[in-house]
MARTINU-161825 format. One record per atom (N, C-alpha, C, CB): x, y, z. Coordinates in steps of 0.1 Angstrom, whole numbers, plus 5000, padded with zeros to 4 digits. Glycine has a CB too. Example, Ala and Ser with C-alpha at 12.3 -4.5 7.8 and 13.67 -1.06 7.14 Angstrom:
BEGIN
513249435078
512349555078
513249675078
511349555090
512849785071
513749895071
512950005079
514149945057
***
This chain:
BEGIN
948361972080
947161952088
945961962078
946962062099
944561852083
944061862069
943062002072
943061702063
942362022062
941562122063
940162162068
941762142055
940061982074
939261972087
939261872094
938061982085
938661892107
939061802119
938661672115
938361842133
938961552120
938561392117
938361392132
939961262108
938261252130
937561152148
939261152154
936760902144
940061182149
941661162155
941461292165
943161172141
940561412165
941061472171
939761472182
941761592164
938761392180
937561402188
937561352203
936561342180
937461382212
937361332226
935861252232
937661482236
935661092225
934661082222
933660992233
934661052210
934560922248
934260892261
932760952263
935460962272
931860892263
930960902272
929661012264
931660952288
930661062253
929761192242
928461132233
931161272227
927961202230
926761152225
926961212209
925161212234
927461122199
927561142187
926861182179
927961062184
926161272177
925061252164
925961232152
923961412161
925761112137
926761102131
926061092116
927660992137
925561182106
925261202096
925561092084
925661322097
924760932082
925060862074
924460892062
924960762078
924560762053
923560742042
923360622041
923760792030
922060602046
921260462044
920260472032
920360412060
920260582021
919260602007
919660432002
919760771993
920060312004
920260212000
918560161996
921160152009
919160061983
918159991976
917459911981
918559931969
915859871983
915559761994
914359711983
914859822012
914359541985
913259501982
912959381992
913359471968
911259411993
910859362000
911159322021
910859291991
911959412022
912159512034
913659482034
911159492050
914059392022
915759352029
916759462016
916259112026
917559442024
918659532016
919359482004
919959572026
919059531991
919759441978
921259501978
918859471960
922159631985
923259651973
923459711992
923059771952
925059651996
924959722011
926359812011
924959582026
926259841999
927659921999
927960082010
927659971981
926760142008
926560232018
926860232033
925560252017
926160152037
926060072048
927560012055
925159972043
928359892043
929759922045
930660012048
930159892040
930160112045
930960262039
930960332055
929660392023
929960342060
929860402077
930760282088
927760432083
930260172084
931160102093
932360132102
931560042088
933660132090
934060202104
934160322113
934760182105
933660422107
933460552115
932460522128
932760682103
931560432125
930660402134
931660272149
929260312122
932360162144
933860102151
934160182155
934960052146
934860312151
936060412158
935360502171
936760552146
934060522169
932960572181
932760492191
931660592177
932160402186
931560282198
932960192206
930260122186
933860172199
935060142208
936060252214
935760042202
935860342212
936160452220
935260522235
936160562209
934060432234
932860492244
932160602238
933360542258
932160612229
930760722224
929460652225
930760782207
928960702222
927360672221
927060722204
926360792235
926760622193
926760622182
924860672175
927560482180
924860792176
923260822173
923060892156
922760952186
922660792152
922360802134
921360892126
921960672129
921860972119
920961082115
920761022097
921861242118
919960982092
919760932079
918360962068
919860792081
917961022055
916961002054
917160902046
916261112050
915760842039
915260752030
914360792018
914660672037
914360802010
913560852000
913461012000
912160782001
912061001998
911861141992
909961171995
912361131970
910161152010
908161152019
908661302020
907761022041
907061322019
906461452020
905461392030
905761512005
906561462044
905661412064
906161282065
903461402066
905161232071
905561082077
905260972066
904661042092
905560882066
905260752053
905760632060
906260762034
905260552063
905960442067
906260372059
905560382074
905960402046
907160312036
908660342030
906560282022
908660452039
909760512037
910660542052
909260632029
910060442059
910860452075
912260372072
909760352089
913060422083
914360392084
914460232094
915260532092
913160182094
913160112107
914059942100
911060092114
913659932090
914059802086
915759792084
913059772073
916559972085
917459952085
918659912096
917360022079
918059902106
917959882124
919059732120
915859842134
918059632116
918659522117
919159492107
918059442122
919459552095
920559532086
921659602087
920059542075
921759712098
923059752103
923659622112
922759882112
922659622119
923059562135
923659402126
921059522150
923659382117
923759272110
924959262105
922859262099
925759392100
927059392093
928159472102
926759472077
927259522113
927459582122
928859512134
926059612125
927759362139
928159322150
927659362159
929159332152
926759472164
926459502174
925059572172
927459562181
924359512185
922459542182
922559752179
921059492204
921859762170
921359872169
919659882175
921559902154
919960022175
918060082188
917760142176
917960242206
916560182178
915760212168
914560342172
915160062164
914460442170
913660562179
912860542168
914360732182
911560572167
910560612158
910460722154
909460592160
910960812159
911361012152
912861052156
910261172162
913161122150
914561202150
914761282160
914761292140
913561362166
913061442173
912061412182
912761512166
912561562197
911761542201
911261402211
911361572192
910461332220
910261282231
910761142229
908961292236
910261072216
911060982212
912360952207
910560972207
913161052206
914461072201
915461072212
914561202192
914961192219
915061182238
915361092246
913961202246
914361052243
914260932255
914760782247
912460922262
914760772232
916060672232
917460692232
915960602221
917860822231
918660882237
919860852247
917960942241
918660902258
919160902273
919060712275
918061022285
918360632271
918760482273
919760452267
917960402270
920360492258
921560472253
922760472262
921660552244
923360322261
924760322269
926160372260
925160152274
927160392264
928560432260
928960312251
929460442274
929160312236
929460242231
928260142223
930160202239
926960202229
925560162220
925760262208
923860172228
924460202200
924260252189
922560282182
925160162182
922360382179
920760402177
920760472164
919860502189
919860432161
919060512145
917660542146
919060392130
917960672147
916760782146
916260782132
917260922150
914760782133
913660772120
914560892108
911560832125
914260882100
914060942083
914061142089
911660872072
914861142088
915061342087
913661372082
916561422073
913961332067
913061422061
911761402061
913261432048
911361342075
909961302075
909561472081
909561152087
910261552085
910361712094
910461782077
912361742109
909761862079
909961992068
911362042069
909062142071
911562062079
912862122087
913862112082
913162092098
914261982078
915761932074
915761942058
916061762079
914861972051
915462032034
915462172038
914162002017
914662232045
914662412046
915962432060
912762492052
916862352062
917562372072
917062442081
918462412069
915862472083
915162532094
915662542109
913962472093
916262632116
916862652131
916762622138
916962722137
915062622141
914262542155
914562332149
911662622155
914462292139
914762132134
916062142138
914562082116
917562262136
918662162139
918762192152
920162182130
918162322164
917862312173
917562202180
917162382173
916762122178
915862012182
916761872180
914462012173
917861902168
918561792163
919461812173
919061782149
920361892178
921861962181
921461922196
922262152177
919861902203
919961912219
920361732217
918261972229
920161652208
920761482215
921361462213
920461372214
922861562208
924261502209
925061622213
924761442195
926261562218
927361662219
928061692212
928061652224
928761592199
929361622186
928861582176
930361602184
929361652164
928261632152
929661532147
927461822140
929061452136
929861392125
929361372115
930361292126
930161422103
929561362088
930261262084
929561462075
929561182078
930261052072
929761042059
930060912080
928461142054
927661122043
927961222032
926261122048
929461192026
929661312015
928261272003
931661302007
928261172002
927161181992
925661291995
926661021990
925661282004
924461422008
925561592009
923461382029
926661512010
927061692014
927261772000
928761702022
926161841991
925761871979
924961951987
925361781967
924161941998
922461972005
922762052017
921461822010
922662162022
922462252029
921362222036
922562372024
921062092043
920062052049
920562062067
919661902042
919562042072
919862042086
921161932090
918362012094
920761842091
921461722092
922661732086
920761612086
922961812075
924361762067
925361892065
924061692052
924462042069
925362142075
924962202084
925662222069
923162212082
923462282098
923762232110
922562332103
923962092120
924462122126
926062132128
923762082130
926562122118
927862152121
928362302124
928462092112
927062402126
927162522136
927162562145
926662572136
926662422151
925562402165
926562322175
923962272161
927262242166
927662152177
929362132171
926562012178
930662082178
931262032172
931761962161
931362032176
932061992155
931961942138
933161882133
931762062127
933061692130
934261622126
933861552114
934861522136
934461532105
934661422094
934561332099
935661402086
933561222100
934061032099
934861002089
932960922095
935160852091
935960812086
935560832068
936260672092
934560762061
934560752050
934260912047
933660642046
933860992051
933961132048
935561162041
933761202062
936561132055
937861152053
938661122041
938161102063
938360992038
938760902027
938260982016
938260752027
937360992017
936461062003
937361161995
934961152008
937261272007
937961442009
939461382002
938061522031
939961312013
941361302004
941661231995
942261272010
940861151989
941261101976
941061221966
940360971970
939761291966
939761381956
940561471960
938561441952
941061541974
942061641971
942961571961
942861691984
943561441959
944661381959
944661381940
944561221970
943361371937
942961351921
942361481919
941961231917
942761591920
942061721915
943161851923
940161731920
942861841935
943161971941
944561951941
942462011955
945261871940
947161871944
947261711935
947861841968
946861711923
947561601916
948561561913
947461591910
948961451912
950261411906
950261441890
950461251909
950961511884
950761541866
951461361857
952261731860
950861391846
949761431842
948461421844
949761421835
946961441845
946361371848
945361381836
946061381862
944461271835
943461261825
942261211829
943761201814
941461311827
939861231832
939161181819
938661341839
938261081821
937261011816
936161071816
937060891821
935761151809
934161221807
933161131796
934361421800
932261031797
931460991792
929961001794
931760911793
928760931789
927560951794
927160981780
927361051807
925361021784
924461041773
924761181767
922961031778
924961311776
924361411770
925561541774
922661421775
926261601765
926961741770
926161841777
927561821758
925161841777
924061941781
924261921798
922461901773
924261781804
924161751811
925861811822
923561631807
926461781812
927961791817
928561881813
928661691814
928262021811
928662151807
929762211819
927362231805
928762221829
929962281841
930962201844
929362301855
931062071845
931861951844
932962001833
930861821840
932761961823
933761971813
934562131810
932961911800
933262221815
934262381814
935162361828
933062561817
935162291840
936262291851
937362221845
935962231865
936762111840
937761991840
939262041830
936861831834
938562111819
939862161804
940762271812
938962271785
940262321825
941162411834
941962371843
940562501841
941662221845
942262151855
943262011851
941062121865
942661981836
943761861837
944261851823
943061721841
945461731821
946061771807
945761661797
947861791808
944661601801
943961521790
942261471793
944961381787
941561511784
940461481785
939661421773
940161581790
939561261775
938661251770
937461181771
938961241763
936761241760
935261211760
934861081754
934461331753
933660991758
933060921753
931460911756
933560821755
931360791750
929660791749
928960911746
928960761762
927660931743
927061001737
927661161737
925760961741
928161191743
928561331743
929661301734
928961401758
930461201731
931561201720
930861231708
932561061718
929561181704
928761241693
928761331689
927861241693
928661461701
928561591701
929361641692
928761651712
930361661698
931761681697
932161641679
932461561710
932461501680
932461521666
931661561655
932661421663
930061591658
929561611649
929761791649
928361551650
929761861655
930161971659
931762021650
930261951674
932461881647
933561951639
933061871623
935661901646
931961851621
931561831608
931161661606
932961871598
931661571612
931761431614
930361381613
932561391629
929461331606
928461271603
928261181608
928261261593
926961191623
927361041631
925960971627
927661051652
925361001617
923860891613
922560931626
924460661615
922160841630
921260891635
921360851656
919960821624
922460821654
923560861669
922660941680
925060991664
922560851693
922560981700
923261131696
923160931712
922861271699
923361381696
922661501696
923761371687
923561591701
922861731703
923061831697
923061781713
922861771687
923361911675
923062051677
922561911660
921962091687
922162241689
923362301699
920762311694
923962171701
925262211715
926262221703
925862051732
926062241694
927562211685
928762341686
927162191666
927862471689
928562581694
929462561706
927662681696
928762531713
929162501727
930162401729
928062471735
929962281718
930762201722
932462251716
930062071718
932262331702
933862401696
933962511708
933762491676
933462551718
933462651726
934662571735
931962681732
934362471737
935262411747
936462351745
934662321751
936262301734
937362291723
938562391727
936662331709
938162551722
939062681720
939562691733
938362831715
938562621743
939462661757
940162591760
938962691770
940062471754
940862331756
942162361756
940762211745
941862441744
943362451737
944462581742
943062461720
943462681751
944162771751
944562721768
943462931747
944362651779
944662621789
945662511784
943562601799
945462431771
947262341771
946362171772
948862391792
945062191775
944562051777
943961951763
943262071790
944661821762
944461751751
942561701753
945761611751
942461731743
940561631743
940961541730
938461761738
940561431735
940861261732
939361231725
941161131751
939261241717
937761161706
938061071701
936961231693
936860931699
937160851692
937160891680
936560751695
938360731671
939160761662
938360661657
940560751663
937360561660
936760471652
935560441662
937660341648
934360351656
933560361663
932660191659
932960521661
931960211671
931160061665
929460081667
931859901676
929460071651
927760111648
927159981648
927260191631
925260001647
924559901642
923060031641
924359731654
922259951633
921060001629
920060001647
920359871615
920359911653
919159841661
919559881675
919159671658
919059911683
920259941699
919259871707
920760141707
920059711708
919359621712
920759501717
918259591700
920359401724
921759331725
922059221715
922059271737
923759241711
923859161702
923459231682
922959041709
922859281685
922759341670
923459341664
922359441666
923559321651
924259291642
925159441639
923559221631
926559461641
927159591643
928459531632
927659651662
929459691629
930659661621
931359781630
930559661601
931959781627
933559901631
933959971622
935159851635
933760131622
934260201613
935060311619
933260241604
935560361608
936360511614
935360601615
937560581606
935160751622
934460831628
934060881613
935160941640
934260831604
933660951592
933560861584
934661091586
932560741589
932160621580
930860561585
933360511579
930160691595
928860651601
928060621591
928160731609
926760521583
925860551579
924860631581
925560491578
923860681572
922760781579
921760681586
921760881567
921660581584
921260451593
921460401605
921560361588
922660471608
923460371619
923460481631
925260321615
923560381639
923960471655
925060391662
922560461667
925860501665
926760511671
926660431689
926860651669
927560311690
926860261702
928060251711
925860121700
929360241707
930660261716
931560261707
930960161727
932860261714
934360321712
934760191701
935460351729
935560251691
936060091685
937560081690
935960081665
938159991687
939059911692
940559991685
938659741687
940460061680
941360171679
941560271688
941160231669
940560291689
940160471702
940660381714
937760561707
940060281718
940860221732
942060221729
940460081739
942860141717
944260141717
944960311721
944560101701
944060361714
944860541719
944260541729
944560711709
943660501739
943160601753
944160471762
940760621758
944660381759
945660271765
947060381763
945660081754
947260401755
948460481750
948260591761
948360541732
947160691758
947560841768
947660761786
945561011767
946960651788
947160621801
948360571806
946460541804
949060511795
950660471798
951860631807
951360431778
950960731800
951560831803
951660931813
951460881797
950260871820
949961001830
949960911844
948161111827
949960981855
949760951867
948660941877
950361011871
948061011869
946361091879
945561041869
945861301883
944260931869
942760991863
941360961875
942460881846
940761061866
939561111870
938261041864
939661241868
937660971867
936560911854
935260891863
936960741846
934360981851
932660991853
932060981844
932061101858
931560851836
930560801827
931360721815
929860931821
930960631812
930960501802
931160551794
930060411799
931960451777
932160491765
931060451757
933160451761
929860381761
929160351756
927860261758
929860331751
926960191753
926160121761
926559981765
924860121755
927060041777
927659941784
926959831788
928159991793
925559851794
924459761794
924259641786
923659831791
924259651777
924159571766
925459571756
922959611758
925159391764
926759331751
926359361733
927059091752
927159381727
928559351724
928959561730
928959271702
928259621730
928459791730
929459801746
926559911732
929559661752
930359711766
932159721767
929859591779
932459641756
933659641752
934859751752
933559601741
934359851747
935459991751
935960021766
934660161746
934260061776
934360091788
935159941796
932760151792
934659801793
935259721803
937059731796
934359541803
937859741785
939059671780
939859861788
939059611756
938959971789
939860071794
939560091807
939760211787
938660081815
938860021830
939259961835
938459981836
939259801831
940459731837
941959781833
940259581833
942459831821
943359861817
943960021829
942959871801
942960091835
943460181843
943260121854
942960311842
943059981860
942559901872
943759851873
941359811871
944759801861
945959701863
946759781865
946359601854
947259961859
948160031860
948060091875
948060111848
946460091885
946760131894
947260031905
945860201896
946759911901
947559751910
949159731910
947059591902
949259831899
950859821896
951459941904
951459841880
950560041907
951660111915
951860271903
953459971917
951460281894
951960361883
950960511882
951760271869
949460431889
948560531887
947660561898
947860511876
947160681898
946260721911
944660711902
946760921918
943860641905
942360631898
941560661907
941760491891
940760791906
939060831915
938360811905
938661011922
937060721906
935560741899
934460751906
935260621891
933860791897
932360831913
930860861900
933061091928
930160871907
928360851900
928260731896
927660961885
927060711891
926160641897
926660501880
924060751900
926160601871
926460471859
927960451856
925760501843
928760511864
930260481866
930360411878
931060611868
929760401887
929960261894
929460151889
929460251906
928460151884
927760051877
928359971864
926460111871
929060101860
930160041842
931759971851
930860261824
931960011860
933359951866
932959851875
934360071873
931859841881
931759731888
931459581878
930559761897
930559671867
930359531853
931959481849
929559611835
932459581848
934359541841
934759461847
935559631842
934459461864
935059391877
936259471879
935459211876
936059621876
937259701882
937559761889
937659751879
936359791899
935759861907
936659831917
934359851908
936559771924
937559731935
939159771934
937559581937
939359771919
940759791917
941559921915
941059731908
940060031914
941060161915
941160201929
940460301906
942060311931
942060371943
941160401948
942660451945
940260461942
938960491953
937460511941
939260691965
936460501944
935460481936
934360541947
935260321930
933760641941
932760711953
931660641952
932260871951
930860671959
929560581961
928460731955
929260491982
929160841959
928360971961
927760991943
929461121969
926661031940
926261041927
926761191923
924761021926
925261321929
925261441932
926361471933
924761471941
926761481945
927761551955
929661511946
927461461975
929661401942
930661391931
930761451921
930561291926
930161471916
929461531901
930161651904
927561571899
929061751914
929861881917
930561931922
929661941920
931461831929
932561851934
933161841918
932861751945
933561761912
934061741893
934061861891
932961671880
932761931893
932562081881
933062191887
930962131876
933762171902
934462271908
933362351916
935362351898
932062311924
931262371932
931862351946
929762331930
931162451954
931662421973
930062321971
931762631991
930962251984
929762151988
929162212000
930261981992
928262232007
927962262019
928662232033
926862222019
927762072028
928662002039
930161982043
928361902038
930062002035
932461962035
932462102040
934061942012
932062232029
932262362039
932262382050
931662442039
931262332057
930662342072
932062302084
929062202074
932262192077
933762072084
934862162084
934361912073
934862232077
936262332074
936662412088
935962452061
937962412091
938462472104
938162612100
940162442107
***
């Protein structure tokens, strides 16, 4: 049994759903550029409305301090109702007379989206009388929005005090892929830790050398790291005052049994621009000129090699500037390469944040691991081994 209730066990005829999404999606010029989010509630939102619930949407948008109408949820009405299939209502507050009374017009199997939470003080201070006010227009609560569940906000734990408390569907999926890639893995497993800065990814990488049996690092934090064991990376992204910290991790690496994977070669240029003129050296052939801009074609050969081996990976951040060709080459030739081993059947792949969707969707690999979070935050710390609020709250 899982270790919290889903919509399988909800009795949801005629109930008035309040159902905790995330519509923070990209907009220009009032239309929706990127509707991945939006796909993502779908069907938790199907399994309600053809069951006879009454489907009532709890979502913020930005980051308004009070009311803003450039930051209203209203324009997201009909870009649901759009991917949806079926008209979405539209309340002008969350709360309160207007929330009410679209509410109670609501039929069995309609669907409404209530204005921006955080237009209320209430919902960042989880404030009692806001989930009070939230908890009187439905009968059961649902989260579907692990990407907010990082936030002890009204909407995304408190009311799951208030009212009956289920996982939606993409909630569900979420929860069990990462149990599936962290909490009860298949061995061996190896995560992908990349990005700009170790500083950033400290709690991250102290869970991860406790939890898995290969870890390695790229992009700018691989700088660290080698420079830290003496390795002269020129004028490289790098954090030379982490260099303690980074042999710190190292010693624990080694006393929990977990391999850390550094590149073995690397591909410099003077200029970090696209196309610049670059060569390929081994890690201890940087110029004091040069910067370090991704993995060379050796280090993928060995990170192709440790993947042949394991069963589970975990990956959060690029090998390099992936942005700009020719520096994208490491992260696209070892994504697809853990994209074809999971099409085959050999491997379990979770990725999640934000320039890790962005570097695997550039590969075109994105689709091909087992699950790829959409959640930035709430990924992250889930990685570094924090309780999330929200997932807490859901717990039996």
């Amino acid at each position: 049994m899982a270790a919290f209730r889903t919509l399988d066990e909800a009795d949801l005829t005629g109930k008035r759903v309040l159902i905790r999404v995330d519509l923070n999606v990209p907009m220009e010029d009032g239309r929706v550029t990127d509707d991945t989010r939006i796909q993502a509630i779908l069907p938790t939102l199907r399994d309600v409305t053809q069951r006879g619930g009454k489907a009532i949407l709890l979502a913020h948008f930005g980051r308004p301090k009070g009311r803003d109408a450039s930051q209203s949820l209203a324009p997201l009405a009909p870009a649901v109702t759009e991917r949806l299939g079926t008209p979405v209502a539209f309340a002008d507050d969350c709360v309160g007379a207007p929330a009410e009374a679209a509410v109670a017009a609501l039929d069995d199997g309609g669907v409404l989206l209530l204005e921006n939470t955080r237009f209320h003080a209430g919902e960042e201070k989880n404030a009692p009388d806001f989930v009070s006010a939230l908890a009187k227009l439905g009968d059961l609560y649902v989260n579907d929005s692990f990407s907010t569940a990082h936030r002890a906000h009204a909407s995304t734990e408190g009311l799951a005090h208030e009212l009956p408390a289920f996982a939606g569907r993409s909630m569900q999926s979420e929860l069990d892929a990462l149990a599936k890639a962290l909490e009860a893995p298949e061995r061996p497993v190896l995560a992908v830790v990349g990005g700009a800065k170790v500083s950033t990814k400290l709690e991250l990488l102290g869970n991860l050398v406790a939890k898995v049996d290969l870890l390695v690092i790229g992009g700018g934090m691989a700088n660290t790291f080698l420079a830290a064991q003496g390795v002269k990376v020129g004028k490289s992204l790098c954090e030379h005052d982490l260099a303690p910290t980074a042999l710190k991790i190292i010693e624990t690496a080694k006393a929990t049994g977990c391999e850390i994977v550094l590149p073995v070669d690397v591909v410099v240029a003077k200029d970090f621009k696209a196309n610049a003129p670059h060569r390929v050296v081994p890690v201890d052939q940087v110029a004091d000129d040069e910067m370090i801009l991704d993995a060379g074609p050796a280090t993928v050969a060995l990170v192709k090699d440790k993947l042949a081996r394991v069963k589970t990976v975990v990956w959060n951040g690029p090998f390099g500037a992936f942005e700009i060709a020719p520096f994208d080459a490491a992260t696209v030739a070892v994504a697809r390469a853990v994209a074809d081993a999971t099409q085959a059947g050999t491997l379990l792949s979770v990725a999640g944040g934000g320039d890790t969707v962005a570097a695997l969707n550039h590969a075109g690999a994105g689709e091909r691991f087992s699950y790829v979070s959409t959640a930035g935050g709430a990924f992250l710390e889930w990685l570094e081994g924090k309780a999330l609020p929200g997932v807490e709250a859901l717990k039996r």
